[in-house]
C-alpha positions as CSV (number, residue, x, y, z in Angstrom):
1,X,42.0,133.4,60.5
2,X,39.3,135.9,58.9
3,X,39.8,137.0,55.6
4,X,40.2,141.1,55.3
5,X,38.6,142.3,52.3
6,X,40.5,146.1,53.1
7,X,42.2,148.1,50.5
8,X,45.2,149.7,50.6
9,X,47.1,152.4,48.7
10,X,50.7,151.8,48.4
11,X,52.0,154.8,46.5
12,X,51.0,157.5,43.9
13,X,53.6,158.7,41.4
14,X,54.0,161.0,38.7
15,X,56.7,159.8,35.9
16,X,57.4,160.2,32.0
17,X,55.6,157.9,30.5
18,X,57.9,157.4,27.8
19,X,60.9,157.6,29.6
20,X,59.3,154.3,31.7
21,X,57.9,152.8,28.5
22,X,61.9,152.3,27.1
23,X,63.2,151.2,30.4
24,X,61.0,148.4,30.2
25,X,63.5,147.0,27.9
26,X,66.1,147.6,30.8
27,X,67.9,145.0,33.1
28,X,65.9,146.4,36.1
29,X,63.0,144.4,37.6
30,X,60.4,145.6,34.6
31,X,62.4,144.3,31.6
32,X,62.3,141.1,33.0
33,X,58.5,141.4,32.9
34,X,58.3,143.7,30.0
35,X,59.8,141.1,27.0
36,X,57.5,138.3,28.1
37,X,54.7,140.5,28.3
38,X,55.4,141.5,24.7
39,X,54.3,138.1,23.5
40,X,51.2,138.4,24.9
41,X,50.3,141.8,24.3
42,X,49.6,144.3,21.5
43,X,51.4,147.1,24.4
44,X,53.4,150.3,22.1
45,X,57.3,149.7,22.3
46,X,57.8,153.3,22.4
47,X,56.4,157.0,22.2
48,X,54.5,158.4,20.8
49,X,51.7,156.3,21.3
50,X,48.9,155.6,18.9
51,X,45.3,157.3,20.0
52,X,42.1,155.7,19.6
53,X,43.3,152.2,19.9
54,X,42.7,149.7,22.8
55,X,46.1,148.2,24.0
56,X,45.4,144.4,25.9
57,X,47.2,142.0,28.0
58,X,45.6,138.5,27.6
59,X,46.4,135.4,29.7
60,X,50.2,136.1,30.9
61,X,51.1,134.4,34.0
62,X,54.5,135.5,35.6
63,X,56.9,132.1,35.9
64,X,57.3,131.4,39.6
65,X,61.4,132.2,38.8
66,X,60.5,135.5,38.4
67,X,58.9,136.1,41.6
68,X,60.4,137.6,45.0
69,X,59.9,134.3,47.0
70,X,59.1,136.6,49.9
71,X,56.1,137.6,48.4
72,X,52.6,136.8,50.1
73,X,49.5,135.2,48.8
74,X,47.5,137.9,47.6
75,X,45.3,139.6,45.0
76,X,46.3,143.5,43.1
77,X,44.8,146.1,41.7
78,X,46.9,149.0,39.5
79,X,45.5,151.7,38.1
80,X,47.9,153.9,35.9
81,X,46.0,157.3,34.7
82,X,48.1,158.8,32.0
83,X,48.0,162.6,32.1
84,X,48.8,165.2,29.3
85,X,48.7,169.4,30.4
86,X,46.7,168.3,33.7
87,X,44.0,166.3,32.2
88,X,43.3,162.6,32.5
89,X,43.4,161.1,29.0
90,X,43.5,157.2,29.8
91,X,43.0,155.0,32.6
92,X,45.0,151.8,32.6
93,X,43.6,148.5,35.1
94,X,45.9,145.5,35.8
95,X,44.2,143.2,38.4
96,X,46.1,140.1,39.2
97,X,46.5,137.5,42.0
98,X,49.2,136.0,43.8
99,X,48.2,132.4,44.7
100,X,50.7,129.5,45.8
């Protein structure tokens, strides 16, 4: 087999952001995420978010539990562009890898 090095959109959406930052908290696939990733993370908990301030996610590994055990081998990129009146004000990159 040859490794593909293509990449592929899968979707673009436009949401509320805080509206999807509180149903992280949610029974539905994110707030299963969401409450681990808290531990690791200095992420808002709600709106209206602080300006001028650099919000990380270090080291978090999702348990193997959580996982769709459908899922294949492979590698991610997310890019999340928050938007206020029409105009870009923050770029958000989560890279991660599936790997078995």
């Amino acid at each position: 087999m040859k490794k593909v090095n293509n990449k592929m959109n899968v979707g673009r959406h436009k949401l509320d952001g805080c509206k999807f930052l509180s149903s992280f908290y949610g029974s539905n696939i994110f707030g299963k995420f969401f409450n681990r990733i808290q531990s690791a993370s200095n992420l808002p908990k709600k709106c209206p978010i602080p300006g001028n301030e650099l919000f990380e996610i270090r080291n978090y590994t999702i348990l193997d539990t959580e996982y769709p055990p459908v899922l294949p081998a492979l590698s991610h990129q997310l890019l999340l562009q928050i938007e206020t009146d029409d105009k870009i004000i923050a770029d958000i990159v989560i890279a991660g890898a599936v790997t078995y």
